[in-house]
N, CA, C and O atoms as a GROMACS GRO file, in nm:
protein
  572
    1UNK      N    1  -3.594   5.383  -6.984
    1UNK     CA    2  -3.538   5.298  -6.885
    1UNK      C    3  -3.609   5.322  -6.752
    1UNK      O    4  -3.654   5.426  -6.705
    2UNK      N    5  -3.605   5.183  -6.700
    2UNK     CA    6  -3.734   5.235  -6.604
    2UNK      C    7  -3.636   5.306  -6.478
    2UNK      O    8  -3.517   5.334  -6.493
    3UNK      N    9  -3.706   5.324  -6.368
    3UNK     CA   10  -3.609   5.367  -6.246
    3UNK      C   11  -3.626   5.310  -6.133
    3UNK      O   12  -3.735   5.320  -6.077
    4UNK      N   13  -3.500   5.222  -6.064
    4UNK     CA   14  -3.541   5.118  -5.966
    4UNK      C   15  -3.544   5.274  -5.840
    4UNK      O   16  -3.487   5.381  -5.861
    5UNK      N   17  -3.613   5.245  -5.739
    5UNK     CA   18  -3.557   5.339  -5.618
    5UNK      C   19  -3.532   5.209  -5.531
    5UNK      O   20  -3.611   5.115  -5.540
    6UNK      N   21  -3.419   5.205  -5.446
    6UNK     CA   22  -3.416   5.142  -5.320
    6UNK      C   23  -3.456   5.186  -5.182
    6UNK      O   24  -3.463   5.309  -5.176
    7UNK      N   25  -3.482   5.132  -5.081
    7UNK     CA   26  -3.518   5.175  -4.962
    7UNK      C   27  -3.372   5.130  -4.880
    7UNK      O   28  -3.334   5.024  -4.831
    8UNK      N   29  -3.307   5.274  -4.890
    8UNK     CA   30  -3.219   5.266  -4.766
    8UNK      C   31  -3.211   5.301  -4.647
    8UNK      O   32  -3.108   5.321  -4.583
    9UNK      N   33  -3.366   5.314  -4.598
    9UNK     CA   34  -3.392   5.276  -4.411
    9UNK      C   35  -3.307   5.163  -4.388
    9UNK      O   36  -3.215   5.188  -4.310
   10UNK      N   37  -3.311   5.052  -4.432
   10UNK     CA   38  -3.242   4.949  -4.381
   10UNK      C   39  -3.070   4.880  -4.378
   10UNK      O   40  -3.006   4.786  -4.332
   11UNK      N   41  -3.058   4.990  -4.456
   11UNK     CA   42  -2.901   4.972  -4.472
   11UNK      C   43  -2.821   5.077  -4.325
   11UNK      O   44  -2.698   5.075  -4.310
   12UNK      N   45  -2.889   5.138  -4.256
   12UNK     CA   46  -2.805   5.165  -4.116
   12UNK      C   47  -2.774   5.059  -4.048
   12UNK      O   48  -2.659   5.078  -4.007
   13UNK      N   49  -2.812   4.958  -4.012
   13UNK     CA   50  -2.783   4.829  -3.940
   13UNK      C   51  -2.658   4.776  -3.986
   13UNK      O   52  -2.584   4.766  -3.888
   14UNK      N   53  -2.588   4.728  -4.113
   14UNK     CA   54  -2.475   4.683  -4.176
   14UNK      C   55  -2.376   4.759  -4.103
   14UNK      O   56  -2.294   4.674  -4.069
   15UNK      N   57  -2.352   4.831  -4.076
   15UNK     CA   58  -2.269   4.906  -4.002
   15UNK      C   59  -2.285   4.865  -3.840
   15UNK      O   60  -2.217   4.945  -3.775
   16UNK      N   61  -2.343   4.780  -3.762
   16UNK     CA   62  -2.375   4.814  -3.627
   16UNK      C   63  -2.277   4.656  -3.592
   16UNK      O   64  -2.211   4.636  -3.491
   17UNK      N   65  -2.295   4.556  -3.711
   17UNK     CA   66  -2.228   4.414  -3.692
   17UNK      C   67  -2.097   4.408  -3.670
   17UNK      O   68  -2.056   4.350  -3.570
   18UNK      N   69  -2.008   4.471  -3.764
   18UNK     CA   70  -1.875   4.475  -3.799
   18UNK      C   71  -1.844   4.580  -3.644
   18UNK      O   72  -1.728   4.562  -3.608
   19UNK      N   73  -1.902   4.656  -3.573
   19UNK     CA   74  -1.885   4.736  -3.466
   19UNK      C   75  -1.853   4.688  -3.357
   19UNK      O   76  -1.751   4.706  -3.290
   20UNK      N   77  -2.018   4.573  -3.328
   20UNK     CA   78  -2.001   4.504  -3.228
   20UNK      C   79  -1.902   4.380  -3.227
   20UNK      O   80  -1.859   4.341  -3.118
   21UNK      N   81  -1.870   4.330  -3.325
   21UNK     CA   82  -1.804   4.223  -3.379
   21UNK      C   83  -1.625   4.283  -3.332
   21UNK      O   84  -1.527   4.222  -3.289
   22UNK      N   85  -1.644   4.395  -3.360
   22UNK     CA   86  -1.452   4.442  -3.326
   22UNK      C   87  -1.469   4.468  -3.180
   22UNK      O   88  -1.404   4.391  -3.108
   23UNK      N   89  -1.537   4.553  -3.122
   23UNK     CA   90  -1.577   4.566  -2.980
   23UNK      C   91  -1.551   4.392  -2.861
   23UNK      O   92  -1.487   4.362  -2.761
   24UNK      N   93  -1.638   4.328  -2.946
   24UNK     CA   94  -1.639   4.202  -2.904
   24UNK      C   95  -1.490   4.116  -2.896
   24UNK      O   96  -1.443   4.031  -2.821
   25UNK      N   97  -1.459   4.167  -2.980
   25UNK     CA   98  -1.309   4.074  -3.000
   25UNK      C   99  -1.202   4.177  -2.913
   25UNK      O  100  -1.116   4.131  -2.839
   26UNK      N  101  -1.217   4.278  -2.927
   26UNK     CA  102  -1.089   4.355  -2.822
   26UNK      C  103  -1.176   4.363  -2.727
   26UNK      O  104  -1.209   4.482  -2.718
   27UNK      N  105  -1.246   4.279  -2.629
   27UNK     CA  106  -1.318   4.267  -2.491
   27UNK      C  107  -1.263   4.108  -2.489
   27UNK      O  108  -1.208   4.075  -2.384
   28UNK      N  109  -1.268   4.056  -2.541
   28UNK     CA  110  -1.211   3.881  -2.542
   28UNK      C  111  -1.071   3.877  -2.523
   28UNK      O  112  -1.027   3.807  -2.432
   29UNK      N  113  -1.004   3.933  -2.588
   29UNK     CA  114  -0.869   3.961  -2.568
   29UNK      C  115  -0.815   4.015  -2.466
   29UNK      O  116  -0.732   3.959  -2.394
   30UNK      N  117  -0.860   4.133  -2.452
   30UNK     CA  118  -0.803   4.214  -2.298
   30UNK      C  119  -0.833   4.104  -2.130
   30UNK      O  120  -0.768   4.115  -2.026
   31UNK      N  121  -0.954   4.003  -2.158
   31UNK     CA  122  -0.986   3.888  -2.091
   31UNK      C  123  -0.915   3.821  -2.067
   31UNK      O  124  -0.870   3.797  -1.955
   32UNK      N  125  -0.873   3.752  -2.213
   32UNK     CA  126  -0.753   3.628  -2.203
   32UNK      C  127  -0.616   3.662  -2.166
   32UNK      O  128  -0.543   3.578  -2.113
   33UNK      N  129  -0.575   3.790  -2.194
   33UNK     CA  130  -0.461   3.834  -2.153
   33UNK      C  131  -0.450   3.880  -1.987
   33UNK      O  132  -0.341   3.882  -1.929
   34UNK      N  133  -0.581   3.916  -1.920
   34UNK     CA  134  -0.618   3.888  -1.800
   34UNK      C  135  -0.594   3.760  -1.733
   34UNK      O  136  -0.534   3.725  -1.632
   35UNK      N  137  -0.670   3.699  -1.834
   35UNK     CA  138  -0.645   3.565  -1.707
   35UNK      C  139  -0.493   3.487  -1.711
   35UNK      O  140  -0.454   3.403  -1.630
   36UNK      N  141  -0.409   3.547  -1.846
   36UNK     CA  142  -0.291   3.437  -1.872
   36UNK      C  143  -0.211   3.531  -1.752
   36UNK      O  144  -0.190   3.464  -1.651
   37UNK      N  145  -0.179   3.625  -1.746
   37UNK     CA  146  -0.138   3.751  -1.605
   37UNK      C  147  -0.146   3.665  -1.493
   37UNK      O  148  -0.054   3.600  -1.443
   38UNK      N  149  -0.273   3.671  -1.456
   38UNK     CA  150  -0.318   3.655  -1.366
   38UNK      C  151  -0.298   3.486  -1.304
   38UNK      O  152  -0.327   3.450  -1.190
   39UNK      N  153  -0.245   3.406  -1.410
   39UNK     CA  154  -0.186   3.232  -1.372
   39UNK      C  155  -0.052   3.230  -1.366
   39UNK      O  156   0.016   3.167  -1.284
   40UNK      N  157  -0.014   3.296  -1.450
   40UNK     CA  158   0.128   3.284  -1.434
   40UNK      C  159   0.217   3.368  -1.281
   40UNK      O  160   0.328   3.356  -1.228
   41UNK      N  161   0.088   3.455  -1.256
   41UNK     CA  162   0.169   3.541  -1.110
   41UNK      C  163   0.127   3.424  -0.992
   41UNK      O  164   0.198   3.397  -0.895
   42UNK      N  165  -0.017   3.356  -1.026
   42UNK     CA  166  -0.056   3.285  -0.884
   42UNK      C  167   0.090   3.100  -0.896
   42UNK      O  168   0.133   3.018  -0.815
   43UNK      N  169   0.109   3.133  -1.077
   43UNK     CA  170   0.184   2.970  -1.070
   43UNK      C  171   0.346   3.022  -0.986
   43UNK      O  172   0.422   2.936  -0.941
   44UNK      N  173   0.376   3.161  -0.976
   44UNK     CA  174   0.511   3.169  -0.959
   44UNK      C  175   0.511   3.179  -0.789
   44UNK      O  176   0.598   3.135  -0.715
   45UNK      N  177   0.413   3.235  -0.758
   45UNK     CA  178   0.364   3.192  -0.594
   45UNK      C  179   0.351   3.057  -0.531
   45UNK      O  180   0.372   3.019  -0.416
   46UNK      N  181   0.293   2.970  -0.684
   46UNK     CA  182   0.250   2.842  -0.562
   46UNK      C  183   0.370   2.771  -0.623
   46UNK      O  184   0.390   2.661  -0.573
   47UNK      N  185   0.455   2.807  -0.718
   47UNK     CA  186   0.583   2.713  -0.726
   47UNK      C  187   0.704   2.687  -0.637
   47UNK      O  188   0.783   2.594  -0.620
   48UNK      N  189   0.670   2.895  -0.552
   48UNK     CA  190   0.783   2.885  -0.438
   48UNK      C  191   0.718   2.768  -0.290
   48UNK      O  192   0.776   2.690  -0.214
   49UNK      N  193   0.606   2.801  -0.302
   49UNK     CA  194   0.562   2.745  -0.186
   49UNK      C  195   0.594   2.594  -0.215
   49UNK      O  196   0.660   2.540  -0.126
   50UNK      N  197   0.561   2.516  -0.321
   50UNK     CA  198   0.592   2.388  -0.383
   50UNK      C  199   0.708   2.348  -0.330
   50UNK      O  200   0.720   2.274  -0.232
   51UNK      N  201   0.839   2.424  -0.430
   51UNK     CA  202   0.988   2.418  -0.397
   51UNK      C  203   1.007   2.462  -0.236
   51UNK      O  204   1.129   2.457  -0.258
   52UNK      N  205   1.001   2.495  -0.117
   52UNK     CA  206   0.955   2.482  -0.013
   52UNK      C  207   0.918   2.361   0.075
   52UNK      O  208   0.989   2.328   0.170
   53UNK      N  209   0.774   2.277   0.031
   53UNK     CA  210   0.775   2.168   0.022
   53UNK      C  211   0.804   2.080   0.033
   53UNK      O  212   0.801   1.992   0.119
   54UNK      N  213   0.867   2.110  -0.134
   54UNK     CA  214   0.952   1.984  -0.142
   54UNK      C  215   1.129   2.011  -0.029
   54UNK      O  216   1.193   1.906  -0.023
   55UNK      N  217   1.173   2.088   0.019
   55UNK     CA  218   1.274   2.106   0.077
   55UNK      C  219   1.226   2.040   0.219
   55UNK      O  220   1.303   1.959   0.270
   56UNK      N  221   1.114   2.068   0.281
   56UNK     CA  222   1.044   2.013   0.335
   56UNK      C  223   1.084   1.854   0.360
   56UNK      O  224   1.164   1.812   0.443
   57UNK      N  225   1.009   1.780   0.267
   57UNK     CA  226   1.051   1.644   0.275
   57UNK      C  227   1.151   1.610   0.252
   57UNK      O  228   1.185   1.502   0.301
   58UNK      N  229   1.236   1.679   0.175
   58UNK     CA  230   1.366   1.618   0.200
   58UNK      C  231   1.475   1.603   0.326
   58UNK      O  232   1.566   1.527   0.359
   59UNK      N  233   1.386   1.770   0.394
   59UNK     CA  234   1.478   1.736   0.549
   59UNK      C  235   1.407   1.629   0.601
   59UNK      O  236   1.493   1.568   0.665
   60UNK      N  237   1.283   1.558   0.615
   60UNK     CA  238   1.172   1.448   0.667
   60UNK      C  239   1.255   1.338   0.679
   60UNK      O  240   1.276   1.248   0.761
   61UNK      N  241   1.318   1.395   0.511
   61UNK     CA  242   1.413   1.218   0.462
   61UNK      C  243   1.533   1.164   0.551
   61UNK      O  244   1.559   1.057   0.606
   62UNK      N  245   1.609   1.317   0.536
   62UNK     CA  246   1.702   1.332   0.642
   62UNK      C  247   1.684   1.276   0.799
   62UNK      O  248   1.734   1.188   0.869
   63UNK      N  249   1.603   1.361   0.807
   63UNK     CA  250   1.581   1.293   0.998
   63UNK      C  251   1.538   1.147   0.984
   63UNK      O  252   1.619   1.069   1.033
   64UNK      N  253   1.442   1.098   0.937
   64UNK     CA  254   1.436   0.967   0.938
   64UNK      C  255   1.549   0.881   0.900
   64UNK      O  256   1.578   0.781   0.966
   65UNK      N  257   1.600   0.910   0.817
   65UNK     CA  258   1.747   0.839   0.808
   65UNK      C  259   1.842   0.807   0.961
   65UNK      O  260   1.872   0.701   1.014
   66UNK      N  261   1.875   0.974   1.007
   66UNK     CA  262   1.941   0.998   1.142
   66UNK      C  263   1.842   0.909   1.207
   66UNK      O  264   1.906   0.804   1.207
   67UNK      N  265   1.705   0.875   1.273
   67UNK     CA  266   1.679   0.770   1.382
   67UNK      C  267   1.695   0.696   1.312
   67UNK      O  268   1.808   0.674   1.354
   68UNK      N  269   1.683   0.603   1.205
   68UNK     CA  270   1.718   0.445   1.198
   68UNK      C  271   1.849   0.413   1.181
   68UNK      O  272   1.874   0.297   1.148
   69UNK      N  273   1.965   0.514   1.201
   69UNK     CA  274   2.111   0.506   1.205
   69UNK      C  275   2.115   0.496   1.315
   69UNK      O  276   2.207   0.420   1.345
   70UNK      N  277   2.040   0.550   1.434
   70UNK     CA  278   2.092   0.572   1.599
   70UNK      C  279   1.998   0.426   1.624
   70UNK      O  280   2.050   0.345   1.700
   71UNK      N  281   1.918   0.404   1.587
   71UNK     CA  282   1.851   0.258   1.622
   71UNK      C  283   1.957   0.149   1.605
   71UNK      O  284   2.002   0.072   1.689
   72UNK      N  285   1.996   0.168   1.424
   72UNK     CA  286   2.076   0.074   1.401
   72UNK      C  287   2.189   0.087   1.363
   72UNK      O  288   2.185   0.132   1.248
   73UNK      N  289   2.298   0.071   1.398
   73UNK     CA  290   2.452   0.202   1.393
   73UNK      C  291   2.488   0.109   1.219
   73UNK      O  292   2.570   0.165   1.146
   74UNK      N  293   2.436  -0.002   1.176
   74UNK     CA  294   2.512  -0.049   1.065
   74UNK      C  295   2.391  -0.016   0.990
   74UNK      O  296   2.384  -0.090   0.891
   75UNK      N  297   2.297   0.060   0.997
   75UNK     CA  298   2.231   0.077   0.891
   75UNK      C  299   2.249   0.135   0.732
   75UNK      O  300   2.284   0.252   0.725
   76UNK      N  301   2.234   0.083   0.639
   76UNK     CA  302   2.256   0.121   0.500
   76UNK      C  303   2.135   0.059   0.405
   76UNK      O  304   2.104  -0.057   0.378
   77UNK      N  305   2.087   0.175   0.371
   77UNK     CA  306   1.974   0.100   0.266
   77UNK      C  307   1.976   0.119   0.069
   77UNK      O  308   2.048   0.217   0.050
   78UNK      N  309   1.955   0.096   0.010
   78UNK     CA  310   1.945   0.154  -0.133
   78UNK      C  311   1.878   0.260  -0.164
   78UNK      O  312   1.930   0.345  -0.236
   79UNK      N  313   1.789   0.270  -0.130
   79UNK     CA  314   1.642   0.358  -0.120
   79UNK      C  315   1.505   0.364  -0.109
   79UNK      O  316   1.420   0.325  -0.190
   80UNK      N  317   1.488   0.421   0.012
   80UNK     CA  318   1.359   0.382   0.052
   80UNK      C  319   1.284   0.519   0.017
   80UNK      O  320   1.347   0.622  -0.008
   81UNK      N  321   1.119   0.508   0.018
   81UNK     CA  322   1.054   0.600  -0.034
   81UNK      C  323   0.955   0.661   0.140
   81UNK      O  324   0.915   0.589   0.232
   82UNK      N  325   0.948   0.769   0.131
   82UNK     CA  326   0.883   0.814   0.318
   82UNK      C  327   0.823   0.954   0.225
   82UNK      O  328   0.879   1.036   0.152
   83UNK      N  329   0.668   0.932   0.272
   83UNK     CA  330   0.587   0.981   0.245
   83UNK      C  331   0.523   1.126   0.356
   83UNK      O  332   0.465   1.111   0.463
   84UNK      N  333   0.554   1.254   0.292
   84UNK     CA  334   0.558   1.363   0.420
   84UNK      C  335   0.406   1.390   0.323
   84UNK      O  336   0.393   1.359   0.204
   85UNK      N  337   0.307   1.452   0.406
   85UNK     CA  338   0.221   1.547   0.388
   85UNK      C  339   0.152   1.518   0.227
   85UNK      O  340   0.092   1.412   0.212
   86UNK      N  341   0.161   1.624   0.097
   86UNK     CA  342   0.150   1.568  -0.012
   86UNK      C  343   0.230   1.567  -0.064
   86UNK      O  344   0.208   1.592  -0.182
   87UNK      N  345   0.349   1.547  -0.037
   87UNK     CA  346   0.510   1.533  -0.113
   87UNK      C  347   0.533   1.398  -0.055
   87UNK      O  348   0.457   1.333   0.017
   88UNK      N  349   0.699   1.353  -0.114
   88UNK     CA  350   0.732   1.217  -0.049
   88UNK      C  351   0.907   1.273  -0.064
   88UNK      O  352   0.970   1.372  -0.100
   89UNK      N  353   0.925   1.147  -0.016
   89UNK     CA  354   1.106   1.195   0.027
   89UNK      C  355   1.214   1.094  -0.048
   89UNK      O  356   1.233   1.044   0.062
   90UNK      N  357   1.266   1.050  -0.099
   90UNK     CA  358   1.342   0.907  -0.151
   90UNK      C  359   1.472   0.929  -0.080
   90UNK      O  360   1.527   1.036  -0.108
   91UNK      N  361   1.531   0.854   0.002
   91UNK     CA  362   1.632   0.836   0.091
   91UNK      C  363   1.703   0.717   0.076
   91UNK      O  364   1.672   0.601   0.106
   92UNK      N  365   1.832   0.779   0.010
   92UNK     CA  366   1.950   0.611   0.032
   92UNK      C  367   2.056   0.689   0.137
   92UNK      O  368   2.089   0.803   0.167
   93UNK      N  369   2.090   0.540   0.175
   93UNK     CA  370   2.179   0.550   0.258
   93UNK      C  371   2.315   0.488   0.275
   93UNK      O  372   2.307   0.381   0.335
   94UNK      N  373   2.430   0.520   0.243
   94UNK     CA  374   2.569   0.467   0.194
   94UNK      C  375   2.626   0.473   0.326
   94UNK      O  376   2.626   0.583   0.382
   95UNK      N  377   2.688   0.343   0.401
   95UNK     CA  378   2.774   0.322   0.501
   95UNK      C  379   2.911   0.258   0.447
   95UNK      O  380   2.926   0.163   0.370
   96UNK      N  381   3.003   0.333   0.505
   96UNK     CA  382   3.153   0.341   0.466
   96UNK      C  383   3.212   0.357   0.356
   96UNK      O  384   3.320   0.414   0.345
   97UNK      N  385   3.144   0.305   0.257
   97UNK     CA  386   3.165   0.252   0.108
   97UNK      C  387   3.164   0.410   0.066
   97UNK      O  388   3.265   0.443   0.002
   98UNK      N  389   3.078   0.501   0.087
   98UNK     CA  390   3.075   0.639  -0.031
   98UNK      C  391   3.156   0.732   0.062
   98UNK      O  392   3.235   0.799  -0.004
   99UNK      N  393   3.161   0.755   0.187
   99UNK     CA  394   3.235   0.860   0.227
   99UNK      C  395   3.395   0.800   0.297
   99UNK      O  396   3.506   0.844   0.267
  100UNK      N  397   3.366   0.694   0.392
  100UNK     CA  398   3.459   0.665   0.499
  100UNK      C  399   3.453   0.584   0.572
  100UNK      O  400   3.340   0.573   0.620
  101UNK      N  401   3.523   0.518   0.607
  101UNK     CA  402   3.487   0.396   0.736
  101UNK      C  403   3.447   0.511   0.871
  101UNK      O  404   3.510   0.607   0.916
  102UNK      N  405   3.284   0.437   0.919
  102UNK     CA  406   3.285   0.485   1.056
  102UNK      C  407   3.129   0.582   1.018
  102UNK      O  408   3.040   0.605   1.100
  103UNK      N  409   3.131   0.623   0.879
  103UNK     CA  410   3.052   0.714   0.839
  103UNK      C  411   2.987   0.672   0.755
  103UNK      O  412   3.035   0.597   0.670
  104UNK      N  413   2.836   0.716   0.756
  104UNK     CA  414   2.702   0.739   0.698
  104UNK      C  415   2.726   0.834   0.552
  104UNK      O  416   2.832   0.896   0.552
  105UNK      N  417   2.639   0.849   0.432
  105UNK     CA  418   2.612   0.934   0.360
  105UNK      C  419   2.468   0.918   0.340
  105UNK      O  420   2.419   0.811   0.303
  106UNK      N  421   2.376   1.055   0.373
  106UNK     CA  422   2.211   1.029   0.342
  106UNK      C  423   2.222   1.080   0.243
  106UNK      O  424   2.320   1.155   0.233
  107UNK      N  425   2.157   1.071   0.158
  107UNK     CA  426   2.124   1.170   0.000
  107UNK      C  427   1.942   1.139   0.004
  107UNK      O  428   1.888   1.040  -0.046
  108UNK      N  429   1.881   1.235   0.065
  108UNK     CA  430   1.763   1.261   0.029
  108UNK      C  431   1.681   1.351  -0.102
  108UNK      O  432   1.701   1.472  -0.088
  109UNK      N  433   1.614   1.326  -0.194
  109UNK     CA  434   1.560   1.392  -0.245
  109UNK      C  435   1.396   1.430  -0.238
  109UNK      O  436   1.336   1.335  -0.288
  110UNK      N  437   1.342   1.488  -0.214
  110UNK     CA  438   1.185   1.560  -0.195
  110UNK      C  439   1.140   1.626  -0.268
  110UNK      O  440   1.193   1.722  -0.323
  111UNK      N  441   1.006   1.575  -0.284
  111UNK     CA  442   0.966   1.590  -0.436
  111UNK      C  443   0.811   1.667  -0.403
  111UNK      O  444   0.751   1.624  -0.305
  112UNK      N  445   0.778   1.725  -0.443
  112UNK     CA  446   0.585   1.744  -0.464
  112UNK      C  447   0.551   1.822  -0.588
  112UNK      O  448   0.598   1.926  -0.632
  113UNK      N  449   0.443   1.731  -0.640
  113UNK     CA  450   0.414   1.781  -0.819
  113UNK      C  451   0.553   1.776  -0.856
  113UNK      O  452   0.637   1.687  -0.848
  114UNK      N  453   0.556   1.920  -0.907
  114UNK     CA  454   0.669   1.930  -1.026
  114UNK      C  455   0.806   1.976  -0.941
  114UNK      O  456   0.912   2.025  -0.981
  115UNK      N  457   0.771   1.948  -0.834
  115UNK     CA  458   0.946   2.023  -0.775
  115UNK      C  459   1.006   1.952  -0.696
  115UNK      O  460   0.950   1.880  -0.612
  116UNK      N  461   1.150   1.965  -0.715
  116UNK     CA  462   1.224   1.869  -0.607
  116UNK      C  463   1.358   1.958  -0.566
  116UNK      O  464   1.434   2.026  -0.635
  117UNK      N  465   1.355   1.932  -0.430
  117UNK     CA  466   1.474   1.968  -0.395
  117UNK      C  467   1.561   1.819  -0.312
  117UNK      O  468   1.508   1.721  -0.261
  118UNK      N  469   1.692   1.849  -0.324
  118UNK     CA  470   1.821   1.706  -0.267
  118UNK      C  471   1.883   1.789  -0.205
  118UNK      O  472   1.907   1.904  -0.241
  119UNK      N  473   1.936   1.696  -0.028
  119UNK     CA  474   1.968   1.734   0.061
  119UNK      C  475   2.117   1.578   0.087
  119UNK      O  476   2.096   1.461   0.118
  120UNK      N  477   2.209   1.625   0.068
  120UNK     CA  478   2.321   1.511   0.136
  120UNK      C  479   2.306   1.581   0.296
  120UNK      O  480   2.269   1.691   0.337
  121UNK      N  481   2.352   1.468   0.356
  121UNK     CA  482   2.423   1.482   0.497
  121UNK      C  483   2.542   1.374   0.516
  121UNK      O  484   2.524   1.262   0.467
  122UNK      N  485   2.631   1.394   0.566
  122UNK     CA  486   2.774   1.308   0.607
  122UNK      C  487   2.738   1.301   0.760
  122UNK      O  488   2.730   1.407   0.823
  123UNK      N  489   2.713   1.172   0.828
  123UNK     CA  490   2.722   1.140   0.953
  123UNK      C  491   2.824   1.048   1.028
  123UNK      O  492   2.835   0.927   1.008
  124UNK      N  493   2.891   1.117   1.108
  124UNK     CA  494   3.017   1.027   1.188
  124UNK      C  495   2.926   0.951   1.320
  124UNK      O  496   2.847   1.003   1.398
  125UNK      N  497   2.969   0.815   1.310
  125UNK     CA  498   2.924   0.733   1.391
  125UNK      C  499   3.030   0.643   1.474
  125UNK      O  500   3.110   0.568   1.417
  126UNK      N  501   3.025   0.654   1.576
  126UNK     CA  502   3.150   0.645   1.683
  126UNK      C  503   3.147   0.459   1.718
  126UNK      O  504   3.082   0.439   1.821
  127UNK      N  505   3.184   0.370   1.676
  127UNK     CA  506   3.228   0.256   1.673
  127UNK      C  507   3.246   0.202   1.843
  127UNK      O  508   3.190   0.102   1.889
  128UNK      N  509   3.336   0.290   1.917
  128UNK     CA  510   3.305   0.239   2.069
  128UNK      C  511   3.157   0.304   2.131
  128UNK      O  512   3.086   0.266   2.224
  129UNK      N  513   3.150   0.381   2.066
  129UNK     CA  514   3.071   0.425   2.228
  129UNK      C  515   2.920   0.486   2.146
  129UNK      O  516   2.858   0.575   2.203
  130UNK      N  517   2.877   0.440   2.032
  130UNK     CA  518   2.796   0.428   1.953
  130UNK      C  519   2.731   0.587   1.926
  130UNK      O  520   2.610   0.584   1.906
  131UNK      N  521   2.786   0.704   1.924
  131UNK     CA  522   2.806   0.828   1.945
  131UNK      C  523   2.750   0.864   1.808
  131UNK      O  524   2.815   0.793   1.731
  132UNK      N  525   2.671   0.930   1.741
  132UNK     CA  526   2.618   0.970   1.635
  132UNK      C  527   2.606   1.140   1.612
  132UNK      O  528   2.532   1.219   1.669
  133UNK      N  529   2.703   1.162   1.512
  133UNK     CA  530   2.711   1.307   1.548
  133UNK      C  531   2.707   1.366   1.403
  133UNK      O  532   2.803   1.325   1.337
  134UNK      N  533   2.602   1.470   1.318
  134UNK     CA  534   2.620   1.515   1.253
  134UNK      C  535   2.729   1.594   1.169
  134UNK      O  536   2.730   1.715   1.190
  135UNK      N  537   2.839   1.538   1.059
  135UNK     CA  538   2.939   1.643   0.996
  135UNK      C  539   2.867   1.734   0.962
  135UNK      O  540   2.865   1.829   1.039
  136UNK      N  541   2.776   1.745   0.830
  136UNK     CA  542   2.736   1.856   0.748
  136UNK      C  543   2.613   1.832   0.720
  136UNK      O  544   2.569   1.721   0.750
  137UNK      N  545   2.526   1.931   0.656
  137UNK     CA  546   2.404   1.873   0.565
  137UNK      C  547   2.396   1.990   0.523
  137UNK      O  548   2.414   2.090   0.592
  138UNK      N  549   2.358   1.987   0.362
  138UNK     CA  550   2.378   2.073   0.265
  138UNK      C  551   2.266   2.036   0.101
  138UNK      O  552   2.227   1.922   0.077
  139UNK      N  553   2.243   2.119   0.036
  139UNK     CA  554   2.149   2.084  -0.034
  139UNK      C  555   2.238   2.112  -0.129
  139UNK      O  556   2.322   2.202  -0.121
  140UNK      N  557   2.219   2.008  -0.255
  140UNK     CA  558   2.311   1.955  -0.376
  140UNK      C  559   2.241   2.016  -0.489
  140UNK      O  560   2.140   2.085  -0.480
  141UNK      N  561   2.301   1.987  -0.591
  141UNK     CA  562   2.186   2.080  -0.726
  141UNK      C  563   2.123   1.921  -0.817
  141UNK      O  564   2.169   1.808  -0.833
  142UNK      N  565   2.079   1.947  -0.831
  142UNK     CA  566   1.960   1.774  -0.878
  142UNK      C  567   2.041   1.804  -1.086
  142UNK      O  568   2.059   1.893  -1.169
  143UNK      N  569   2.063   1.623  -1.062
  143UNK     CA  570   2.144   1.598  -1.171
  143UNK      C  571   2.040   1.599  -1.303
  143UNK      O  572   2.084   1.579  -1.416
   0.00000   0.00000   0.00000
């Protein structure tokens, strides 16, 4: 029977693939788990600043409401849309009918991207002497 010999100089290398190959993959990983860290801490930062924002325009909504009530003491609208900065504001406005004769209800909500915050205010408006005076303003929890 004859006798094969092999040359196993070349069989050290088979071993160097499967090395770099695991090396490689727990360096990819420790990466991705880096960067998912590292979005979710910058998304919980820029969500407060967002929600902020948006609280932001909703007081915008508010005050603009208050001057076109002191402009126009019978003012009441359905809802109008007022555009702050890169957020916007949606503002209705209910006279007598939702709170009281004599009185305003604003219900603003302010929005940017994904966040919104709603702001009511109750405004008493003085019939003789055209007197416009803030009851409350308070932020509501979004339905």
């Amino acid at each position: 029977m004859p006798t094969v010999k092999y040359n196993i100089r070349f069989k050290g290398g088979i071993a160097a693939l499967p090395t770099i190959l695991l090396i490689s993959g727990i360096i990819v990983e420790i990466s991705v788990a880096g960067v998912l860290v590292a979005y979710f801490f910058s998304q919980s930062g820029f969500g407060i600043k967002l929600s902020a924002e948006a609280l932001g325009a909703a007081n915008a909504g508010i005050s603009d409401a208050l001057i076109r009530i002191v402009r126009d003491k019978n003012f009441s609208h359905l809802g109008y849309n007022l555009i702050v900065g890169r957020g916007q504001s949606y503002v209705e406005v209910c006279k007598d009918v939702c709170v009281g004769s004599g009185k305003h209800e604003i219900i603003s909500t302010g929005s940017v991207l994904t966040k919104r915050r709603k702001i009511k205010a109750i405004v008493n408006v003085d019939g003789t002497t055209g007197e416009v005076k803030v009851e409350s303003i308070k932020e509501i929890p979004l339905l």
